[in-house]
TITIBA-57911 format. One line per field, with one value per residue (C-alpha): x, y, z; chain. Coordinates in Angstrom, 3 decimals, m for minus. Example, Ala and Ser with C-alpha at 12.3 -4.5 7.8 and 13.67 -1.06 7.14 Angstrom:
<pts>
X = (12.300, 13.670) $
Y = (m4.500, m1.060) $
Z = (7.800, 7.140) $
fimi = (A, A) $
</pts>
This chain:
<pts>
X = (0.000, 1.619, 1.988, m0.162, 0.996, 2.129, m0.143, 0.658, 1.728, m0.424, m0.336, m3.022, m3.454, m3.053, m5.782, m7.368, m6.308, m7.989, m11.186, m11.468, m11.783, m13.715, m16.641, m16.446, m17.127, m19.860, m21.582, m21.257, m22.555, m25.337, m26.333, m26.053, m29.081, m30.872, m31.441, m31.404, m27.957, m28.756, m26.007, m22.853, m24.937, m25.010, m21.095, m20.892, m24.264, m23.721, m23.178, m26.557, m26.947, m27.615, m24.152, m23.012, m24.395, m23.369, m20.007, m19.707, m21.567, m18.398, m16.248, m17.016, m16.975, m13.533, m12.497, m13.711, m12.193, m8.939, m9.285, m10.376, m8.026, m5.101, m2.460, 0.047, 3.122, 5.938, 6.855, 6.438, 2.752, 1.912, 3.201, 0.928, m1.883, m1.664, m1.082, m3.990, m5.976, m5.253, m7.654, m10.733, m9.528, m9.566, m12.922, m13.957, m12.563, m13.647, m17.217, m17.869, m16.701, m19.030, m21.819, m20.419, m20.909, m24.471, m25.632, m23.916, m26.332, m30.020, m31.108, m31.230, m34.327, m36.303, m38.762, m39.798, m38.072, m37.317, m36.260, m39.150, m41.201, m39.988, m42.676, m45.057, m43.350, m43.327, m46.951, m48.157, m46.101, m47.997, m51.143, m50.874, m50.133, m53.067, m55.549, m54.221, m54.504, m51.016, m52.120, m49.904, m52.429, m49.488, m47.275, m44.985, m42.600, m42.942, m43.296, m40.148, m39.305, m42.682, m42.754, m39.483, m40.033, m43.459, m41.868, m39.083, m41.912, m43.510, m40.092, m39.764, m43.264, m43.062, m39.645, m40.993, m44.028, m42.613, m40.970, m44.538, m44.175, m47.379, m49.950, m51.461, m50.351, m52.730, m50.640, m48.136, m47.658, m44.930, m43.040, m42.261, m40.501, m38.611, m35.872, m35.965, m36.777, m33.926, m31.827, m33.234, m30.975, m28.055, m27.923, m28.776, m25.963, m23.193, m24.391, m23.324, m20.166, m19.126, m20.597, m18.419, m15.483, m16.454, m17.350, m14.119, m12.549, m13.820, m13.484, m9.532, m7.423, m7.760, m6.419, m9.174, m11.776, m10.819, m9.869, m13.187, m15.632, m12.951, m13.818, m17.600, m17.518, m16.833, m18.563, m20.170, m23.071, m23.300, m23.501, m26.431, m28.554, m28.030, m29.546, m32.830, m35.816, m36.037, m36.173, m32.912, m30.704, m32.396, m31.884, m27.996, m27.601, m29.565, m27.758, m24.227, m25.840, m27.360, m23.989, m21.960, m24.080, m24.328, m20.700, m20.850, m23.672, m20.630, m17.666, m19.245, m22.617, m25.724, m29.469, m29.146, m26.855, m28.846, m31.708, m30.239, m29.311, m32.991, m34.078, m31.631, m32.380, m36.155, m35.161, m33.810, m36.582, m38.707, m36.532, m36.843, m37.922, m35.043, m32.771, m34.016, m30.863, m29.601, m30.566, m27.951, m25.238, m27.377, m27.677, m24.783, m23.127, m25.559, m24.336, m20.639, m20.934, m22.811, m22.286, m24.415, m26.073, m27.821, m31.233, m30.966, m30.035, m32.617, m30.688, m31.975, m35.451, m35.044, m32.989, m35.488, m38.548, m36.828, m36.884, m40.487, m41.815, m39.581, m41.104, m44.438, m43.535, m42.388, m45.590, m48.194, m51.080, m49.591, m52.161, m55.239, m54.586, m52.972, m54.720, m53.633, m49.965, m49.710, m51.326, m48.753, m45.767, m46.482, m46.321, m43.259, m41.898, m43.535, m42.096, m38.868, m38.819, m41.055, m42.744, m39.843, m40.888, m41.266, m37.695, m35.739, m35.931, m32.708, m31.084, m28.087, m27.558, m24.916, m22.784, m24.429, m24.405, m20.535, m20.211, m22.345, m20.154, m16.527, m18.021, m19.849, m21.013, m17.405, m14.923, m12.568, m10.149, m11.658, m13.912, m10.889, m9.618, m13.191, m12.705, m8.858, m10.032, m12.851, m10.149, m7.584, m10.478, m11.903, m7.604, m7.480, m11.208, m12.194, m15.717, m15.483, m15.063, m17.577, m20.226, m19.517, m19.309, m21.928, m24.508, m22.874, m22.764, m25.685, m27.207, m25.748, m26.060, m29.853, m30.376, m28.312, m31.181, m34.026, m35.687, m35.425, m32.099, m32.054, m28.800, m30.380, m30.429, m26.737, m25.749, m26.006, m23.223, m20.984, m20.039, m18.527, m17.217, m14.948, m14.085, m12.593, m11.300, m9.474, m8.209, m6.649, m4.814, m3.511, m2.371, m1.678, 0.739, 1.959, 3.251, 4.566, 6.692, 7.853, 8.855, 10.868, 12.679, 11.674, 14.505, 12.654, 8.649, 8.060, 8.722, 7.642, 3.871, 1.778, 3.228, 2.660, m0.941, m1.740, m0.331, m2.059, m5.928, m5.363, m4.339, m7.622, m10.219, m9.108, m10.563, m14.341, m13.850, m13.347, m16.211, m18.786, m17.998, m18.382, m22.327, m22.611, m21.822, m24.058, m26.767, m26.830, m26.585, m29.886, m32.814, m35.444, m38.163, m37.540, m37.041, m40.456, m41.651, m40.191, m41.787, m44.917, m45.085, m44.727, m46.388, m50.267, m52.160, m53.429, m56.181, m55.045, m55.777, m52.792, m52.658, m49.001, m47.508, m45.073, m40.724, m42.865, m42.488, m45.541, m46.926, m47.153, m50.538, m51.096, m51.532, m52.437, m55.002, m52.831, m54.548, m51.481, m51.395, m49.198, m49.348, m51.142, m52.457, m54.552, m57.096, m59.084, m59.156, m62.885, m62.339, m59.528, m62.287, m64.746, m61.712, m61.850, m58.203, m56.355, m52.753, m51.257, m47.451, m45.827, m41.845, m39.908, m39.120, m42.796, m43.603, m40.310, m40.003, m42.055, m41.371, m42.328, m45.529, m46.588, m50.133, m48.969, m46.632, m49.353, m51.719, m48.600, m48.445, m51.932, m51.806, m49.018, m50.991, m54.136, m53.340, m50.888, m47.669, m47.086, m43.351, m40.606, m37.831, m34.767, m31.939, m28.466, m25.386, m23.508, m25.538, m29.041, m29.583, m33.465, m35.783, m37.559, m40.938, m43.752, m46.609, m49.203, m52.672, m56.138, m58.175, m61.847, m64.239) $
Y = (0.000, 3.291, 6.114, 9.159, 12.665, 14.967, 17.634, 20.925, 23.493, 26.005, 30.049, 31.363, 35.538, 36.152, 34.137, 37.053, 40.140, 38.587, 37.222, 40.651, 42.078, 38.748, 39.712, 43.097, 42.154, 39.990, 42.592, 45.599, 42.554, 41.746, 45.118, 45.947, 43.619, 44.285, 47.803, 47.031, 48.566, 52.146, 51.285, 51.831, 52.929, 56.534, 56.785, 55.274, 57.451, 56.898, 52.732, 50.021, 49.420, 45.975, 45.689, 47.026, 44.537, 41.567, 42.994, 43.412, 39.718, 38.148, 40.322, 38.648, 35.223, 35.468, 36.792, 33.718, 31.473, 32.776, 32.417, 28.874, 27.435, 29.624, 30.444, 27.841, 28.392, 27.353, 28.554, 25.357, 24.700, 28.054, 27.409, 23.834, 26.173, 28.287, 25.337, 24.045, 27.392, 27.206, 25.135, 26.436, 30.598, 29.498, 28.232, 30.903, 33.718, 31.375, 31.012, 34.975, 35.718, 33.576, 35.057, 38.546, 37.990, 36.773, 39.285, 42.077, 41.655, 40.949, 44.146, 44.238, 45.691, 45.935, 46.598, 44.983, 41.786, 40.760, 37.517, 34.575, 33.239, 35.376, 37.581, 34.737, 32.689, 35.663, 35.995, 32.114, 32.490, 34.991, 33.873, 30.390, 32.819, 35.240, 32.385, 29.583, 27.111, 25.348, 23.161, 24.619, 23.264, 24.136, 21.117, 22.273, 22.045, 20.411, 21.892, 22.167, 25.550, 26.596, 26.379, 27.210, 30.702, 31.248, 30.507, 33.102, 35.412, 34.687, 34.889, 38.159, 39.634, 38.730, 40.583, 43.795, 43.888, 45.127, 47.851, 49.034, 48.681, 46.230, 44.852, 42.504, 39.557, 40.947, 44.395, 42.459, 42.477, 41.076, 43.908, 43.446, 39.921, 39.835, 40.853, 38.237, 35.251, 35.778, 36.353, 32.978, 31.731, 33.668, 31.572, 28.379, 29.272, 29.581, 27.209, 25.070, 26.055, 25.304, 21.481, 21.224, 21.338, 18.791, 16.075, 17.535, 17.058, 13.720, 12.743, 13.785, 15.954, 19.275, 21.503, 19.511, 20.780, 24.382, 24.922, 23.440, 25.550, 28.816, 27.959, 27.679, 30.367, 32.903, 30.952, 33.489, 31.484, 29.600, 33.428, 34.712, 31.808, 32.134, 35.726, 34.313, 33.800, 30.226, 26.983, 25.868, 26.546, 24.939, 21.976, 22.903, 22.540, 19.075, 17.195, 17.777, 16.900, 13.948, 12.585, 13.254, 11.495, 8.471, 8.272, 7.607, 5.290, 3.396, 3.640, 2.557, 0.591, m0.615, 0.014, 3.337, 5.091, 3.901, 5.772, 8.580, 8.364, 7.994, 11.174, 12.908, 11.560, 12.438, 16.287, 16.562, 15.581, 17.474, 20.616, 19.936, 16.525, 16.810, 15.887, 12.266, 11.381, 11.647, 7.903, 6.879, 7.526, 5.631, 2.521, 2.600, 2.630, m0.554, m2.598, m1.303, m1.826, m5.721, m6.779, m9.887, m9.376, m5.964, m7.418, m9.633, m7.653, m4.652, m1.333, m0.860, m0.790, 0.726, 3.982, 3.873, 3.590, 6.274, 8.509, 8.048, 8.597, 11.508, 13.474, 12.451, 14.076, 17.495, 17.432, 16.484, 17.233, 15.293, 12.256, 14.722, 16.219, 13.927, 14.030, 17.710, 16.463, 13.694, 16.640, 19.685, 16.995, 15.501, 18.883, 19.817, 16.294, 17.198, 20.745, 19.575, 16.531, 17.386, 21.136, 23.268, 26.359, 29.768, 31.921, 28.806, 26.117, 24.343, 21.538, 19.957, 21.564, 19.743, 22.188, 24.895, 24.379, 23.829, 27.409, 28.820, 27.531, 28.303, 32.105, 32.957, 30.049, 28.836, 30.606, 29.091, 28.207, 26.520, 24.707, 22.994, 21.811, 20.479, 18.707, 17.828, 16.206, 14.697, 12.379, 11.845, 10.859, 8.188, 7.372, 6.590, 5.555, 3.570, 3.130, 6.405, 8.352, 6.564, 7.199, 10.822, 11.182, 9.060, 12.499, 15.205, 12.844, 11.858, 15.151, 16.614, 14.232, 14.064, 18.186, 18.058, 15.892, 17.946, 20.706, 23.245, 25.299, 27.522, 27.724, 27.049, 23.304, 23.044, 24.454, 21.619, 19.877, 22.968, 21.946, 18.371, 20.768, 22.587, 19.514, 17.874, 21.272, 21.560, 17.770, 18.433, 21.213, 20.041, 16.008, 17.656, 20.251, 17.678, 15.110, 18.024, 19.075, 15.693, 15.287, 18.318, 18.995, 15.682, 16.996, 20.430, 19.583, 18.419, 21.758, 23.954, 22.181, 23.806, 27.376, 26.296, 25.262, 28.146, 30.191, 28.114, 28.196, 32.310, 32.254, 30.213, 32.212, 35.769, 35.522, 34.112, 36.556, 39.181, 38.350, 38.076, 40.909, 43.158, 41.138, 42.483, 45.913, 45.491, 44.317, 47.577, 49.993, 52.162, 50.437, 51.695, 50.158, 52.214, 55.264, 54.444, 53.810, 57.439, 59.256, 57.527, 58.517, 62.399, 62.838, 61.276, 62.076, 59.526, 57.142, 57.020, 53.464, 51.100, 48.179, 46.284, 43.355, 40.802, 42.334, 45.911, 48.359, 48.195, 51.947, 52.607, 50.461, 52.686, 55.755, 54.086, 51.551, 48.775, 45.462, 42.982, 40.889, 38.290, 39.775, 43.053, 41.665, 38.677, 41.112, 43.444, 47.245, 46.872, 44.765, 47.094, 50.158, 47.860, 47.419, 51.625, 51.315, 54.476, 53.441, 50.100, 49.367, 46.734, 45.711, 44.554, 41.279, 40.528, 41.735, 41.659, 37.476, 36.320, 35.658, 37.955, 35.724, 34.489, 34.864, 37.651, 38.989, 40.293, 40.881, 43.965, 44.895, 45.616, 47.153, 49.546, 50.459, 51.319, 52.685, 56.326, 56.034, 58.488, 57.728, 55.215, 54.175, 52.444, 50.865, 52.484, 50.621, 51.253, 53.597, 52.527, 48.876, 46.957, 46.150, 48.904, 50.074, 51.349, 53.632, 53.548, 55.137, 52.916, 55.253, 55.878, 53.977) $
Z = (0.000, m0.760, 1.665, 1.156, m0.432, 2.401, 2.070, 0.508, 3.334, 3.045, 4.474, 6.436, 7.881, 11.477, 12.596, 14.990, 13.294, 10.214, 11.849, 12.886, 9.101, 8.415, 10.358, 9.555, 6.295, 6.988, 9.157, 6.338, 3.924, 5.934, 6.865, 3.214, 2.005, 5.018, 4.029, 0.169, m0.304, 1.379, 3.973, 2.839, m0.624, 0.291, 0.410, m3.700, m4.736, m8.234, m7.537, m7.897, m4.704, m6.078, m7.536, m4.479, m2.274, m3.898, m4.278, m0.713, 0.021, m2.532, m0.899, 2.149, 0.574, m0.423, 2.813, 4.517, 1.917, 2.357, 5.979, 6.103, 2.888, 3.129, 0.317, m1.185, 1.298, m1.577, m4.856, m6.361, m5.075, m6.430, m9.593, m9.359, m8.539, m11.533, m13.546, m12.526, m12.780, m16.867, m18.242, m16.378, m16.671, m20.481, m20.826, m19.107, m21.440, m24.350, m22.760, m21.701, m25.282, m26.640, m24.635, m25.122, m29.141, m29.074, m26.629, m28.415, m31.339, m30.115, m30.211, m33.633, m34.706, m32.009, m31.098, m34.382, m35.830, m39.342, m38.291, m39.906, m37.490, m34.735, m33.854, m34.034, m31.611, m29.287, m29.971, m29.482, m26.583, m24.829, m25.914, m23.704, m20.783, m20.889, m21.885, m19.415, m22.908, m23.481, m26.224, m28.903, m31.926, m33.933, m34.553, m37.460, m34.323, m31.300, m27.967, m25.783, m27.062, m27.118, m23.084, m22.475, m24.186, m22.341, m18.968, m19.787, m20.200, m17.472, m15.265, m17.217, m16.536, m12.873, m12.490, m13.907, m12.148, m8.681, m10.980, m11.655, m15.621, m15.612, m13.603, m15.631, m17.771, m20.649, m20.829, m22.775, m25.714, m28.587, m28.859, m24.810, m24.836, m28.408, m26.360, m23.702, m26.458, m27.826, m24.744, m24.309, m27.113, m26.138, m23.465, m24.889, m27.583, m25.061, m23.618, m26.499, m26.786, m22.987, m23.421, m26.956, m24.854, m22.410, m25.885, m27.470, m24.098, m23.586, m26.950, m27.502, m24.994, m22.935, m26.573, m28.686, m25.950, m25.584, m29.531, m30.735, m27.796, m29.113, m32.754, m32.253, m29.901, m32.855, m35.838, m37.219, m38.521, m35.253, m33.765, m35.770, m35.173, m31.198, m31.604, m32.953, m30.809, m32.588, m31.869, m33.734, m31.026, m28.665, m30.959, m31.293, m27.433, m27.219, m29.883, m28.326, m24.751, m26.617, m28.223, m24.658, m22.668, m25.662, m25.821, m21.576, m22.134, m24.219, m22.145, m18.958, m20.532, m18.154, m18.556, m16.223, m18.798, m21.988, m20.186, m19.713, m23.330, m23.962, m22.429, m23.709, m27.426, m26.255, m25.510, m29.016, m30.511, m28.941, m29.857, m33.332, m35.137, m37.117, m34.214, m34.249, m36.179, m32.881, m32.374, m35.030, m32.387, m29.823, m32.015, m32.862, m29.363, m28.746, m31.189, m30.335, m27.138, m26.795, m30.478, m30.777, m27.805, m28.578, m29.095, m26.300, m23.385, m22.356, m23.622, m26.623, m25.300, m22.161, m24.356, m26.924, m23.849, m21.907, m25.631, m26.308, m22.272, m22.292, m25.735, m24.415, m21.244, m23.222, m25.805, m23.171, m25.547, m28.356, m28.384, m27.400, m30.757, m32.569, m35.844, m36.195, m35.210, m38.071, m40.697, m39.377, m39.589, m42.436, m44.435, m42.459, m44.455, m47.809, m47.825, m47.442, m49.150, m52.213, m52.204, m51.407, m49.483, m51.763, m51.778, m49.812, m52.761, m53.206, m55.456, m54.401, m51.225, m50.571, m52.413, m51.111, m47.597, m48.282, m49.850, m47.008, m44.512, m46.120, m46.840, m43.961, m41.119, m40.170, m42.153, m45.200, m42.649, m40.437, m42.785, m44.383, m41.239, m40.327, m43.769, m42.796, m39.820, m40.994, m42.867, m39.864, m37.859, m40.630, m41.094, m37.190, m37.315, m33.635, m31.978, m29.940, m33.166, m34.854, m32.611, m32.649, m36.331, m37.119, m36.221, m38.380, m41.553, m41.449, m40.937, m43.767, m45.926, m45.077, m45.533, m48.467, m50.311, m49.537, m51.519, m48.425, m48.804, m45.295, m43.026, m39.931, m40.587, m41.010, m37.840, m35.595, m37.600, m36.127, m32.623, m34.310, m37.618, m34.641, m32.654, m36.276, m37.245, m33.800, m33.826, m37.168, m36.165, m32.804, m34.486, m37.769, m36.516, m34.139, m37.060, m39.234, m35.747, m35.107, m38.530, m39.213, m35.799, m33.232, m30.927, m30.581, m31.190, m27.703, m25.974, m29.486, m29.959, m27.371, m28.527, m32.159, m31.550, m29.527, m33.062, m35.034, m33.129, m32.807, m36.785, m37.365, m35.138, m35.819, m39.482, m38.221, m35.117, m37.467, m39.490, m36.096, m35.047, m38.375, m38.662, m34.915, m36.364, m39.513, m36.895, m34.446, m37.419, m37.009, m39.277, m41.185, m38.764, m36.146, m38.383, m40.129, m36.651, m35.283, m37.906, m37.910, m34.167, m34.711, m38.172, m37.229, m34.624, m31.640, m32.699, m36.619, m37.558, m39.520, m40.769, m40.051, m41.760, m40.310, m40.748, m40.316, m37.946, m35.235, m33.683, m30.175, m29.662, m26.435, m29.010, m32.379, m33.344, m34.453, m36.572, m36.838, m40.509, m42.035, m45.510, m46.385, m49.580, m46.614, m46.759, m49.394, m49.234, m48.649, m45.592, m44.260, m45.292, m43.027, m39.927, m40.131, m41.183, m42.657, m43.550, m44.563, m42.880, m45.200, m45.632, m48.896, m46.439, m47.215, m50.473, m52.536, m51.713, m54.068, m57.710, m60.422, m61.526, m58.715, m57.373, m54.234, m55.750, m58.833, m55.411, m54.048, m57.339, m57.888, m54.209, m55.102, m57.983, m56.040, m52.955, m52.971, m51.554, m48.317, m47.348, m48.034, m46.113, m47.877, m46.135, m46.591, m47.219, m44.267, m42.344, m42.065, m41.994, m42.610, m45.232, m47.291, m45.176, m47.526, m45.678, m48.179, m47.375, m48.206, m50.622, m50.469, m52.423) $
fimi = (A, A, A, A, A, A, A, A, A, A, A, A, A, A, A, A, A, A, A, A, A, A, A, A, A, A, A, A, A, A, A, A, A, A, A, A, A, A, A, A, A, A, A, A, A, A, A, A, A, A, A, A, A, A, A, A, A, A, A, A, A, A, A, A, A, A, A, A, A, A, A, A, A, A, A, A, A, A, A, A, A, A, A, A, A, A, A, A, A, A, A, A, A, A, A, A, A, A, A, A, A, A, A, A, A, A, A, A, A, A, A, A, A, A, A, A, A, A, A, A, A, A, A, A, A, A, A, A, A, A, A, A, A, A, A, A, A, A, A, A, A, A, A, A, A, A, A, A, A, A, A, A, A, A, A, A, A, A, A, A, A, A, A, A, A, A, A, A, A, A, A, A, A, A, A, A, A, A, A, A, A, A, A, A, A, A, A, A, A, A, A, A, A, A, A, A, A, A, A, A, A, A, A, A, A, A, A, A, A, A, A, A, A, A, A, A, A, A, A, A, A, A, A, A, A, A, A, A, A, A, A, A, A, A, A, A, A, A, A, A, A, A, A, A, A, A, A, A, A, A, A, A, A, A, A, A, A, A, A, A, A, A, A, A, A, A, A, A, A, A, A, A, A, A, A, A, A, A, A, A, A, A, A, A, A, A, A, A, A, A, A, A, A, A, A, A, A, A, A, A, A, A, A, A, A, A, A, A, A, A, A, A, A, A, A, A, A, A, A, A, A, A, A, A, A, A, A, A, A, A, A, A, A, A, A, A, A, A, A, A, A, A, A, A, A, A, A, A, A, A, A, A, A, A, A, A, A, A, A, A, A, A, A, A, A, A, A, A, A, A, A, A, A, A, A, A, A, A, A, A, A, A, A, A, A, A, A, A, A, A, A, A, A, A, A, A, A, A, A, A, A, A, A, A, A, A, A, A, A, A, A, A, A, A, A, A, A, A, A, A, A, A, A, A, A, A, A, A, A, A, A, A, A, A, A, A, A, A, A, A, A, A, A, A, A, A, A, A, A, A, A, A, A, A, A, A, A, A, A, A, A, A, A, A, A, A, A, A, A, A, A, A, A, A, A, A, A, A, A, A, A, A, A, A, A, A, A, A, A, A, A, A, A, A, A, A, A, A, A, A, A, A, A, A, A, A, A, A, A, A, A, A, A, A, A, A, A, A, A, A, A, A, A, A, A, A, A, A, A, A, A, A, A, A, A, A, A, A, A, A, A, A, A, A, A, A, A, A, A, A, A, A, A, A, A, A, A, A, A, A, A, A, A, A, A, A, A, A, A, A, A, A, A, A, A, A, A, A, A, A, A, A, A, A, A) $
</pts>
């Protein structure tokens, strides 16, 4: 049996002196919340009082660390210390710069949104609050994101009521929680990137982990889509949950593990029911793991039991309206698979999701090293590896076939494009080191890797952060919305269709449409509407030809223009807002 390590010698403060500041701390702390940060507030006027009592309450925290653990007493257990400290100081950079670069952009817009879908997400959303109904009847998606984004309103609502902003749940309207939806993904986003370096971690080494979260961190595709108030991130975040916790199901097997797997595979799906290829990993981890025996022993079932109890348990109203389910999802399959969907039709998307991500999602240089170690992996090819690839292929290769061509779909392949990306740079550079100086590579490799990661991330971090800049440009909503707001008087009546600016609804009377063109003139006549809101995002996507776009045409026609508003390269960012007025009969 051997002896255990001495333990480290360790410094501690004069033990009374230092109790002495210790509960003075405490006491100013304490004293502090107690009077909601008036005490010592009113010497720091100009501080939150909120900041300023939890600074003091982590002041105080530390204090009493420091007293109870002490300092490392010898040079070389400090150095151990900061050794140690590494790792975790670098995910956190990695992960605060991540959040830093979605939050930096979700303002974008507002109070209006030109994201699709958006505002009707925030509007579904708030409708299950104020009527108490959570049957989505909408199952184009299913309903984990759904909830999640009505309970962030409702956490949201309930922290602004003491403020004295609103009393009632039915004050709220869309305009109030865009913000906070997609805040929502922000978080769900870097979330993302702080569980890609645990897989790449787990997967490889330490460098494969913190390269591959730095790489997705700045991705600029990856980026935009966390500053949507969609449910696509949501779906990012459960697939690389889903493929850690498979790959743990295989290295340590049992029934317990493959139902974790299970619910985790269930989560995915009922982010998105795209992420079901998420059982490929699973199955494939079965047969890896018991080989002959994967029908006989109860894994299989138990993961696949755990999957379906677990979306049942996330779309509780699924069999109470299941007719409408089988109708909404089977169009979601026939728009993709046959239809297309008007202004996202695609052939061979394959090549074009490959172009997307070299010029924009990912970045040339890290897409070729996502490519690079795509073929070390499949060179050095082992059960591990192909569980985790076994995801990303086959999601690509399944979106590349279908008749939808939209971005979004790509991006969960991202987190496993950075992992590859980062594994060929850290073995690659390794090999060409050994090779052209083995006395030296040893001691040269983690300098050169550092070199190479910052070479590879500066372009994509460049490219973020100019889209951030594009994104919090001024846009011709709000100036449409500005002028709107001083040029009519309280009570005019408009007419406002989706990616258009909305009025004040406490001075204007506001009717909310899809597409202008839904309606006739005589109906809007019949509403008592004056003025007709519509954006280019709307009426400019459709095909010279085609059915609504001959319906604008013959509204531009009819009704006289009042004002335009045109984006400006550089200056003013948006779609184009038309303000038309509805003529008399």
């Amino acid at each position: 049996m051997s002896p255990e390590p001495a333990p480290t010698p360790r410094l501690h403060p004069p033990k009374r002196a230092f109790g002495i500041v210790v509960w003075a701390s405490w006491v100013v702390a304490v004293c502090s919340v107690l009077s909601n940060g008036s005490f010592p507030g009113f010497l720091l006027p100009s501080a939150s009082r909120g900041v300023l009592a939890a600074a003091l309450l982590l002041l105080a925290l530390a204090l009493t660390a420091l007293q109870r653990y002490g300092l490392p007493a010898t040079g070389e257990a400090r150095m151990r210390m900061a050794r140690a400290a590494v790792v975790p100081a670098l995910l956190v950079a990695i992960v605060t710069l991540a959040f830093g670069l979605r939050l930096s952009g979700i303002e974008s817009g507002l109070p209006q949104s030109y994201v699709s879908d958006e505002y009707d997400y925030v509007a579904s959303g708030l409708t299950r609050l104020k009527r108490g109904d959570f049957n989505p009847r909408w199952w184009h998606y299913p309903s984990l994101h759904p909830y999640l984004c009505s309970a962030t309103y409702l956490t949201c609502f309930f922290y602004y009521v003491p403020q004295g902003r609103w009393s009632s749940i039915h004050q709220v309207v869309e305009e109030d929680m865009l913000y906070w939806g997609r805040f929502l993904s922000v978080l769900f986003g870097t979330a993302t990137v702080a569980l890609t370096y645990f897989l790449g971690k787990r997967l490889y080494r330490t460098t494969v982990g913190l390269g591959s979260a730095a790489l997705l961190a700045v991705f600029p595709g990856m980026v935009e889509h966390s500053q949507y108030n969609k449910p696509d991130v949501v779906l990012y975040f459960t697939v690389v949950v889903s493929v850690l916790v498979t790959l743990v199901y295989f290295e340590r097997g049992g029934a317990r593990y493959a139902v974790a797997a299970g619910v985790a595979i269930g989560f995915v799906v009922s982010s998105k029911y795209n992420g079901a290829l998420v059982v490929i990993p699973f199955l494939l981890a079965v047969v890896l793991s018991l080989g002959r025996n994967a029908l006989a022993r109860a894994d299989l079932y138990v993961g696949f039991g755990a999957a379906a109890l677990t979306f049942a348990a996330l779309n509780p109203y699924l069999l109470a309206d299941f007719p409408r389910f089988v109708d909404h999802v089977a169009s979601e399959i026939h728009a993709y698979a046959v239809s297309g969907r008007p202004g996202m039709e695609g052939e061979n998307n394959w090549w074009t999701h490959a172009v997307y991500t070299a010029d924009f999602g990912a970045g040339l240089l890290p897409a070729l090293f996502g490519l690079a170690g795509l073929v070390l992996l499949l060179r050095r090819l082992d059960a591990r590896t192909a569980i985790f690839l076994s995801f990303p292929v086959a999601h690509y290769a399944h979106y590349s076939a279908q008749k939808v061509n939209w971005p979004g779909n790509l991006i969960p392949v991202y987190a496993f494009l950075a992992i590859a990306a980062a594994y060929a740079m850290e073995a690659g550079l390794a090999m060409v080191l050994r090779a052209a100086m083995p006395k030296k590579a040893q001691r040269l490799e983690p300098y050169a890797v550092a070199a190479l990661f910052a070479l590879t991330i500066a372009s994509p971090l460049a490219r973020t952060m100019e889209h951030n800049a594009e994104l919090n440009l001024p846009d011709t909503g709000n100036v449409a919305r500005a002028w709107i707001e001083t040029a009519f008087p309280p009570g005019t009546h408009f007419a406002v269709e989706r990616f258009a600016p909305v009025p004040d609804r406490r001075r204007f009377a506001v009717t909310l449409e899809g597409r202008i063109v839904g309606k006739s003139l005589g109906e809007y006549r019949e509403l008592g509407v004056e003025y007709l809101v519509l954006s280019s995002m709307v009426y400019e996507r459709f095909g010279p030809g085609q059915r609504t776009a001959r319906a604008y045409d013959e509204l531009f026609a009819t009704c006289p223009l009042v004002k335009e508003f045109r984006p400006v390269e550089g200056t003013l960012s948006g779609p184009t807002i038309r303000l038309v007025s509805v003529p008399a009969e």
